[in-house]
N, C-alpha and C positions, 0 to 999 in steps of 0.2 A: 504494500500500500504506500502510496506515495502522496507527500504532502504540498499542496501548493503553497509556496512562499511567498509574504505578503512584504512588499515594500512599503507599503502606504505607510505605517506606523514611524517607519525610519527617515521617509524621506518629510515626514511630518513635523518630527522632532528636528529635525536640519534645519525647517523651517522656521521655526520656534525660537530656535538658538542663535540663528541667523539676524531675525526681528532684536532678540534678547541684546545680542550684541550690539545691533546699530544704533539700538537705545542710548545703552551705555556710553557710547562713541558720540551721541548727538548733548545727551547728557551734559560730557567730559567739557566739548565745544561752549555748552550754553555758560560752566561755571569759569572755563575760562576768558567768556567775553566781560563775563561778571565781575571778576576779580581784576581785569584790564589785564591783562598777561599775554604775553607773545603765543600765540597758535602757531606748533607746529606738528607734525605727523608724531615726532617722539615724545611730546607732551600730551598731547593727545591718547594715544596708545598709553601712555603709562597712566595717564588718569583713571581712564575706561577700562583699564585692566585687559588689555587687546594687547595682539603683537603688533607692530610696526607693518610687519606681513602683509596681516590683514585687510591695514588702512590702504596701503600701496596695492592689494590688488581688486579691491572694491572703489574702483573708478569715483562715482559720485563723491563717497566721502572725500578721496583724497582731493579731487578740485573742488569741491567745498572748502576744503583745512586750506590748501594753497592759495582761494579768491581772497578767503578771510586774511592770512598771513599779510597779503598782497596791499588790500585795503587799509590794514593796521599801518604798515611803514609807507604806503601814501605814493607807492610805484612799484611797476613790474618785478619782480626776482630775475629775470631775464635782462644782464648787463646790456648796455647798447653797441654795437659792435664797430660803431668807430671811437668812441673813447677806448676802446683796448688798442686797436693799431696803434703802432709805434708812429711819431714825426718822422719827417723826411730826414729830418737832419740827426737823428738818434743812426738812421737807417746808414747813414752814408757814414757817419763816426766807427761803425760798427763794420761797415765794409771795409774802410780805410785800416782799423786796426786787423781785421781779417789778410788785409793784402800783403800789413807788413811783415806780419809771422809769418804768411806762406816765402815771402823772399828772405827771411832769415833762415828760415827751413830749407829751402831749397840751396842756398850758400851754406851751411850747416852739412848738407849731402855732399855737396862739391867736395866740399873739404874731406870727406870720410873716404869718397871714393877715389880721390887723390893719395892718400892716407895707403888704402890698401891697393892701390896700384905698388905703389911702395915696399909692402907686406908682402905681394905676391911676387914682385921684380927680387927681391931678399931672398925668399925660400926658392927660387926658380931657383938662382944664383949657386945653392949650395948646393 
C-alpha cells in the first residue's frame, strides 16, 4: 500500500515563515527610521534576526533598504563616474614618470648585457 504525499502542509509552512520573516524585516526598517539611524542590509538583518542572505536575495526588501539608505544621505550610493577619472594633467605626470623608469631600465639592461658580453668573452677565453 502506498501513501500519497502531501506537500501542501510544507509548502504552507514556507509560506508562513516567509510572511513571519518579512514582518520582522519590515518591523527592523520601521524602528530604525524611528530611532533616525542609518538603514542598511547589515543593520537590518541583524535587527530582524534575518541573515544578510536573505535580504540580498528577496529583491523588494533589498531596494527598499537601498531607496531608504539613498534618501537618508540625500544622493545616489552610485559615485559619478567623472569625478573618479583622473585630470589630464595627473595622466601625463604619471606617463612622464612611466617613460623615465622605462629608459632607466632599458640603460640598466645595456649595461648588464655589456657586462656579460664580458662574462662570456672571459670564460670563452679560458
Amino acid at each position: 500500500m502506498t501513501h500519497k504525499r502531501s506537500t501542501e502542509a510544507v509548502t504552507q509552512k514556507a509560506k508562513q515563515k516567509s510572511i513571519e520573516v518579512t514582518k520582522k524585516a519590515e518591523a527592523a526598517i520601521s524602528e530604525l527610521i524611528k530611532t533616525n539611524e542609518n538603514i542598511s542590509v547589515a543593520k537590518v538583518a541583524e535587527r530582524a534576526g534575518v541573515s544578510r542572505q536573505w535580504i540580498y536575495k528577496n529583491e523588494s526588501m533589498l531596494a527598499r533598504i537601498k531607496r531608504l539608505s539613498e534618501q537618508q544621505s540625500g544622493k545616489p550610493k552610485t559615485p559619478p563616474k567623472k569625478s573618479q577619472s583622473r585630470s589630464e594633467s595627473s595622466k601625463g605626470a604619471i606617463i612622464t614618470a612611466l617613460q623615465t623608469r622605462i629608459k632607466a631600465l632599458e640603460s640598466e639592461n645595456q649595461e648588464l648585457k655589456a657586462q656579460l658580453e664580458v662574462a662570456y668573452g672571459e670564460l670563452y677565453a679560458k
